[in-house]
C-alpha positions in Angstrom: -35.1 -15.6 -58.0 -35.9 -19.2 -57.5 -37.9 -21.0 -59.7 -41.4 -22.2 -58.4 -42.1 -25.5 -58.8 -46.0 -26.4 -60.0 -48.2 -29.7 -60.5 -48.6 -30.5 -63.8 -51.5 -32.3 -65.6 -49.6 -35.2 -66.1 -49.0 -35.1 -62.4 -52.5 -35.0 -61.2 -53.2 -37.2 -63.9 -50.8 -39.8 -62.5 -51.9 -38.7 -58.3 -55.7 -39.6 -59.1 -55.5 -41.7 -61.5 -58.1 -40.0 -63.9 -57.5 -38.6 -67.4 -57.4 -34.5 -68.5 -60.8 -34.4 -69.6 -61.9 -35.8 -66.0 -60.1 -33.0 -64.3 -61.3 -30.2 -66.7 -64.7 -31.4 -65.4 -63.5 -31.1 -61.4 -62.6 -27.9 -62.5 -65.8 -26.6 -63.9 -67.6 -25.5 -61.0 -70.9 -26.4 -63.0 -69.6 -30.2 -63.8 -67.7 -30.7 -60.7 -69.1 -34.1 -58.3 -67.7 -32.4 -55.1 -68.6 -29.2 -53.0 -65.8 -27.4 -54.2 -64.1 -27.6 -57.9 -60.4 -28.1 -57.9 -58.3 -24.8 -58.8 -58.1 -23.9 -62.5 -54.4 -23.8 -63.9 -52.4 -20.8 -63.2 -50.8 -21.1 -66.6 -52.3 -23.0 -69.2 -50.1 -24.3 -72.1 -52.0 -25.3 -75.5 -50.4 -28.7 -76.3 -48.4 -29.9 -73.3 -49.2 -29.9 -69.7 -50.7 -27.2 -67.9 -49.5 -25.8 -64.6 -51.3 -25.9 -61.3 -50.2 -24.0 -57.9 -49.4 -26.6 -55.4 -50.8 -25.0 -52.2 -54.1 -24.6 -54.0 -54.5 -28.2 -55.0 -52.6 -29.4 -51.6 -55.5 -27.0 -49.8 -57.8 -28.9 -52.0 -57.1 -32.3 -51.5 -57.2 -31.7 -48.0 -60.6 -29.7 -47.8 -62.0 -31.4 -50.5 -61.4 -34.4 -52.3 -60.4 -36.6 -49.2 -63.8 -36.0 -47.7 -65.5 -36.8 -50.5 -64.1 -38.2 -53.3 -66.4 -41.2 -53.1 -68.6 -39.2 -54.9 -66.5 -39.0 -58.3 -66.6 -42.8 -58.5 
C-alpha cells in the first residue's frame, strides 16, 4: 500500500502566503471572499499541521482561487 502524500497547513501556508487563521476562514463557507470555500482537511491534527487532499485543493486553485483571488486582498 503506498502511502498518499497530502498538503499540509504549513504548505498552503507557505503556497499563498497567508496564515492558518486566514485559511480556516476560506474554508468556512460563511466567511469565505470567493465563490467557492477551499476544501476542509481530510484529517485534522490538534496541535501540528492538518492534512488536505491534493486533487481537491489542486481542483480548487484552478476553479477557484486563480479566477478570483483578487478578492481576498
Amino acid at each position: 500500500m503506498a502511502l498518499q502524500q497530502y498538503y499540509t497547513t504549513s504548505d498552503l501556508i507557505k503556497t499563498f502566503g497567508v496564515t492558518s487563521r486566514t485559511l480556516n476562514r476560506w474554508s468556512n463557507p460563511n466567511a469565505t471572499p470567493f465563490c467557492k470555500p477551499m476544501p476542509k482537511p481530510i484529517r485534522v491534527v490538534r496541535g501540528s499541521d492538518n492534512r488536505y487532499n491534493p486533487s481537491e485543493i489542486d481542483d480548487w486553485v484552478k476553479t477557484t482561487y486563480e479566477k478570483t483571488s483578487h478578492l481576498a486582498a
